[in-house]
C-alpha positions as CSV (number, residue, x, y, z in Angstrom):
1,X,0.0,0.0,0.0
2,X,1.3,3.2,-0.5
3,X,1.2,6.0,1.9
4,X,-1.1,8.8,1.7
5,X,2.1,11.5,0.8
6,X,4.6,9.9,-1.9
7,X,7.6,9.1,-0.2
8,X,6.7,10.0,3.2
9,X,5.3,7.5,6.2
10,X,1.6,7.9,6.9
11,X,0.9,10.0,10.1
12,X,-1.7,8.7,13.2
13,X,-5.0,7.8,11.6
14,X,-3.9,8.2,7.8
15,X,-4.0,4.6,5.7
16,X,-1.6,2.6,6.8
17,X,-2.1,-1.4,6.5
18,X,-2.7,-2.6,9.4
19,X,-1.2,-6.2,11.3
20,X,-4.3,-8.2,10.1
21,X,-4.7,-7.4,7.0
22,X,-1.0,-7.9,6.6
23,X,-1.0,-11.0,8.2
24,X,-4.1,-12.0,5.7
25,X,-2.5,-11.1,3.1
26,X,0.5,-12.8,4.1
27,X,-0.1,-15.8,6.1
28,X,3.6,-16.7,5.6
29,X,4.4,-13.9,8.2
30,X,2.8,-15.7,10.9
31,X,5.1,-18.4,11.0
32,X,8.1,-16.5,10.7
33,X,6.9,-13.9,13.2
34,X,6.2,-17.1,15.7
35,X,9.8,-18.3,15.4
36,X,11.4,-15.0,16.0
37,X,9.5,-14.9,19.2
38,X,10.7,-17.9,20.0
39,X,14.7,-17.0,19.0
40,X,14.4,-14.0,20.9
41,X,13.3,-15.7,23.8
42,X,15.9,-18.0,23.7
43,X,18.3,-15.3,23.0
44,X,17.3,-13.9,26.6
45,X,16.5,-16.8,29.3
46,X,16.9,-15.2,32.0
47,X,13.7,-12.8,31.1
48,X,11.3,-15.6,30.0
49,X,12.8,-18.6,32.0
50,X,9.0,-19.6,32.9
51,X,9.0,-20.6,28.7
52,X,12.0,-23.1,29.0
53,X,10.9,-27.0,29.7
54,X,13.7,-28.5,32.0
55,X,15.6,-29.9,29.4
56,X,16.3,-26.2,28.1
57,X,13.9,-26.5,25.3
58,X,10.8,-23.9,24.8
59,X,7.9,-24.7,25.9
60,X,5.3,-25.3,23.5
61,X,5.0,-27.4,20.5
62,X,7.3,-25.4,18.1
63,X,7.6,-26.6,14.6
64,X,8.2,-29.5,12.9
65,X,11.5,-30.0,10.6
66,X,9.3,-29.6,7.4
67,X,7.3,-26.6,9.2
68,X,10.4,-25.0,9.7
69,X,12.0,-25.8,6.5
70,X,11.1,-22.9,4.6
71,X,12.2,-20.4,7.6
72,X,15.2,-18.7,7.4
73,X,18.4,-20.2,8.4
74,X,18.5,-18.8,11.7
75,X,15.1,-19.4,12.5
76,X,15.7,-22.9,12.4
77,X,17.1,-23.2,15.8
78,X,16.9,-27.3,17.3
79,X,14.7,-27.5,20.8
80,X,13.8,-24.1,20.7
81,X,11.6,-23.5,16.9
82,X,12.1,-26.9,15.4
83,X,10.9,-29.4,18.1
84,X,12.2,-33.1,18.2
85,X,9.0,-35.6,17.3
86,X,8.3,-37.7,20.2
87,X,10.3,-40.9,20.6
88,X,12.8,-39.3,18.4
């Protein structure tokens, strides 16, 4: 979308689009948003240690290995986005 001035940002209550729309638009961004939360919470333990299971892994079910194959590289973070399948 483009802003209401060419080449400027829009200002408070000008069109702008808007998270959901965005994220309907581009459902992709949902994923990758989801493991970014997840890196960054990783990244800083201490602050979120409540999300860690006691093996060090988030909590939660993360994504599987072909979930997580079209992430970026550094998304793709073992026991923290990617989750081992059970048994494994």
């Amino acid at each position: 979308m483009s802003s209401p001035r060419s080449g400027q940002a829009a200002g408070p209550g000008e069109s702008e689009p808007r998270l959901t729309e965005l994220l309907k638009d581009h459902p992709e961004l949902r994923v990758v948003g989801i493991a970014a939360a997840y890196t960054f919470a990783s990244n800083n333990r201490e602050r979120y240690a409540e999300f860690f299971e006691k093996d060090g892994s988030l909590a939660g079910p993360g994504y599987t290995e072909a979930e997580a194959a079209r992430l970026p590289a550094h998304y793709q973070r073992p026991g923290v986005v990617v989750k081992p399948l059970a048994g494994a």
